[in-house]
N, C-alpha and C positions, 0 to 999 in steps of 0.2 A: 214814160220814155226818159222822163229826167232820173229819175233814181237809175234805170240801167244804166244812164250814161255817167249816173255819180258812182256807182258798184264798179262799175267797169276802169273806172279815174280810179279809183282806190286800190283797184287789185293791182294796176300799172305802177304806181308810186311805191305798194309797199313788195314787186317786183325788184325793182331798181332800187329799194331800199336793201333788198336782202342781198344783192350784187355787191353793192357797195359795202355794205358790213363784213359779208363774208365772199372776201374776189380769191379765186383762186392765185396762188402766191407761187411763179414762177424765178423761179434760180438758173441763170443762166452761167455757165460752165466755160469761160473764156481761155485765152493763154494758146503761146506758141504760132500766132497769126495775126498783121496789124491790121485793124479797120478802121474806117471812118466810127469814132466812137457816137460823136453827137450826133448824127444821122440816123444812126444801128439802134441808138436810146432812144431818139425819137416815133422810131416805129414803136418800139415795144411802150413806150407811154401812150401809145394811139389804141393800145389796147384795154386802159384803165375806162372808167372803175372797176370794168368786170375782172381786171386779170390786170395786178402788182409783180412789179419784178425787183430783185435783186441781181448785182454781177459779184463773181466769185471767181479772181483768176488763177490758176494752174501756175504753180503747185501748192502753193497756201490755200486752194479750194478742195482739194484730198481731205480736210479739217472737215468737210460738210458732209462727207459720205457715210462718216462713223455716226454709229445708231443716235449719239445723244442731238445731235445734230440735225436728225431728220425730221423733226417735226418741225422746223423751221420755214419749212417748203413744204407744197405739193408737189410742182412738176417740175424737173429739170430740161434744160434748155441747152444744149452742147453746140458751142459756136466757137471751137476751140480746134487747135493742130498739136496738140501736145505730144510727147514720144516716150518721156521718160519717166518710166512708173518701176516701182519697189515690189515684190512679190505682196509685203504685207498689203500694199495700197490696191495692187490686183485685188486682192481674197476682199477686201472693206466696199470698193467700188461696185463690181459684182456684184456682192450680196445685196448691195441696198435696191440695186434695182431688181434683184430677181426676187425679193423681199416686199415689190409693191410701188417702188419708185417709177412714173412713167416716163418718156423721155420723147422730146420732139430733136431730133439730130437736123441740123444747118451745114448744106455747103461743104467747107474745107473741115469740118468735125470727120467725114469719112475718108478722112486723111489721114486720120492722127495712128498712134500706137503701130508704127509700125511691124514692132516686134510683139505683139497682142495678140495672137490669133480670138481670142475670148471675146474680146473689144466688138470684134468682126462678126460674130457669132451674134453680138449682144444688138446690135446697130442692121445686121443683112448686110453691109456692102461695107467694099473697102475700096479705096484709091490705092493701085500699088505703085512706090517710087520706084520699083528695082522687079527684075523678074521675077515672081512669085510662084512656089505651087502649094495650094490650098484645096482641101479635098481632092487629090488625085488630077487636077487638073493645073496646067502650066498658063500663068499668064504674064504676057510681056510687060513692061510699064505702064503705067497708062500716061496719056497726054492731056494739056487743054490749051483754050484759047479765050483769051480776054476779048471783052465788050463785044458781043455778036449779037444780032437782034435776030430772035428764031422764035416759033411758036410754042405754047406750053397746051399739048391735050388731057381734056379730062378725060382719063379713062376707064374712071367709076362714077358715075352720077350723081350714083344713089349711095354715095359713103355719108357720112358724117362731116367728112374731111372735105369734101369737094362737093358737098350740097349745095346745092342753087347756084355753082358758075359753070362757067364756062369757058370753049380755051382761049386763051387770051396770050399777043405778044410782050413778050420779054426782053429786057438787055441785060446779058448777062455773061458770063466766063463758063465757058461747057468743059465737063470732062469726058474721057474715051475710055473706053476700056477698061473701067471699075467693075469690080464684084457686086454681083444682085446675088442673095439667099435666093436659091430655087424654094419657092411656098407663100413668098409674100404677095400681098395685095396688092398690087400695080393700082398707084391713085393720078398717078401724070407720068403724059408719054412727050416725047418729040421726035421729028422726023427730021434734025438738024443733023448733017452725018457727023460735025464734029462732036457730038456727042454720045453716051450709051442712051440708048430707046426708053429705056426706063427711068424718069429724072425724079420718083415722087413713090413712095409706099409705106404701107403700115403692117407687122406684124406683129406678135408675143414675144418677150421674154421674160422665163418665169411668171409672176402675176403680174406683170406691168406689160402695157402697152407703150408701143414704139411706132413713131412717125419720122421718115426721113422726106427731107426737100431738100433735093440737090442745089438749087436756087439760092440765092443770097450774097453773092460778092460783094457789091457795092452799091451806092446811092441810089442809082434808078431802081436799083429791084429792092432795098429798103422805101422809099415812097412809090412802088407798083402797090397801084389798092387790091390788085386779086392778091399778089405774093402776101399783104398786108393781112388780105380774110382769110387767105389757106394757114397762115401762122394761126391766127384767132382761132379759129376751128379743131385746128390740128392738137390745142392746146387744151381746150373746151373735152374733145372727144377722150384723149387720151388720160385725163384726169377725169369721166366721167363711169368708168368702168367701177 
C-alpha cells in the first residue's frame, strides 16, 4: 500500500512538474477599451502555473501576428475594442489564426472592427454600433446595460468548456442584439431579457479553435470563480486540439 501511495505521489509531483515547465503561454490582445487592469491581471495570474500570460496592446500588438512572432504564444486572448486596421494587418491577422492560432474572445472584443466583416466571421458574433446588414439580414444597433445581476446557464455539460459547473449568478453588463454565427456550439445561455440568449460558444476557424464569453466587464465577474474556471477551461480546451 505504501509504494502505491509513493507511485501515486510521484506521478502527481512530476504532473505539476510538467504544468509548470511547459504552461500553456497565453497572449492577451488589449486596446481601444479601459479596465480595471490590476483586477483583469489578477484573474489571469489565478491561472498560473498551468497557463502564463502576456498583454500586447493594439496597435503595436499587430507586431505579434506576423509569423516570426508566433511562436511566442499558444493561445490568444482578445479583451480588446479596436476599429482601425490596414488591409495589410487584415491579410497578417487572419492568417495567423486560420494558420492554427486559437483564440478565447472576452466581452467588448465582439465589439471591435467595425468595418471587419472577416473579424465577425473569425469570432461568430458581432456587437453592431450602427444598423447593420450582414448576410442578407438587417440588424438595428445593439444595446447594453451596466451592473445587472442575472443567471449564467450551462447549456452544454458535457463540453470541455463547461465541464463539471454549473449555472451560476453573475454581475455583469448585458448586451442585446449581437450577431450569433448560425452553426456554433451554444456553451452559456441566459434568460436576462436585456440580453441576446446566447452569452457563451465555441466554434472553428480554419485550424483554430474559438471560444467566445460575452462575460467580463468588471471586478465581480474578474473575481466570479465560475467566470474564473470557464476562462481556465476555455483556454485549456482550445489550445488542446
Amino acid at each position: 500500500m505504501k509504494r502505491l501511495i509513493s507511485s501515486l505521489l510521484l506521478i502527481l509531483a512530476a504532473t505539476i512538474s510538467l504544468f509548470a515547465s511547459n504552461p500553456i503561454r497565453i497572449l492577451v490582445i488589449t486596446g481601444g477599451h479601459g479596465y480595471k487592469t490590476e483586477q483583469f491581471n489578477q484573474m489571469l495570474a489565478s491561472m498560473e502555473p498551468e497557463i502564463t500570460y502576456q498583454i500586447a496592446e493594439l496597435p503595436g500588438a499587430y507586431e505579434m501576428f506576423l509569423p516570426e512572432n508566433r511562436g511566442k504564444y499558444d493561445v490568444l486572448v482578445f479583451y480588446h475594442m479596436w476599429q482601425t486596421i490596414t488591409e495589410e494587418q487584415k491579410n497578417t491577422f487572419a492568417e495567423c489564426i486560420k494558420e492554427g492560432k486559437p483564440v478565447v474572445a472576452l466581452h467588448h472584443s465582439i465589439c471591435a472592427f467595425d468595418d471587419w466583416p472577416e473579424y465577425w466571421n473569425m469570432i461568430g458574433g458581432k456587437y453592431f454600433h450602427k444598423p447593420t446588414t450582414f448576410k442578407g439580414k438587417e440588424y438595428p444597433a445593439c444595446s447594453y446595460i451596466h451592473d445587472l445581476h442575472f443567471d449564467v446557464r450551462i447549456a452544454d455539460k458535457k463540453h470541455p468548456v463547461t465541464k463539471g459547473m454549473k449555472d451560476f449568478p453573475i454581475f455583469d453588463e448585458t448586451y442585446l442584439g449581437y450577431y450569433v454565427e448560425e452553426g456554433v456550439t451554444p456553451l452559456l445561455t441566459t434568460d436576462e431579457p436585456s440580453s441576446t440568449p446566447t452569452i457563451g460558444w465555441a466554434k472553428k476557424y480554419g485550424k483554430s479553435r474559438i471560444v467566445v464569453l460575452q462575460s467580463g466587464h468588471d471586478v465581480p465577474t474578474f473575481e466570479n470563480p465560475n467566470f474564473r474556471k470557464l476562462l481556465k477551461q476555455a483556454v485549456e480546451w482550445v489550445y488542446s486540439d
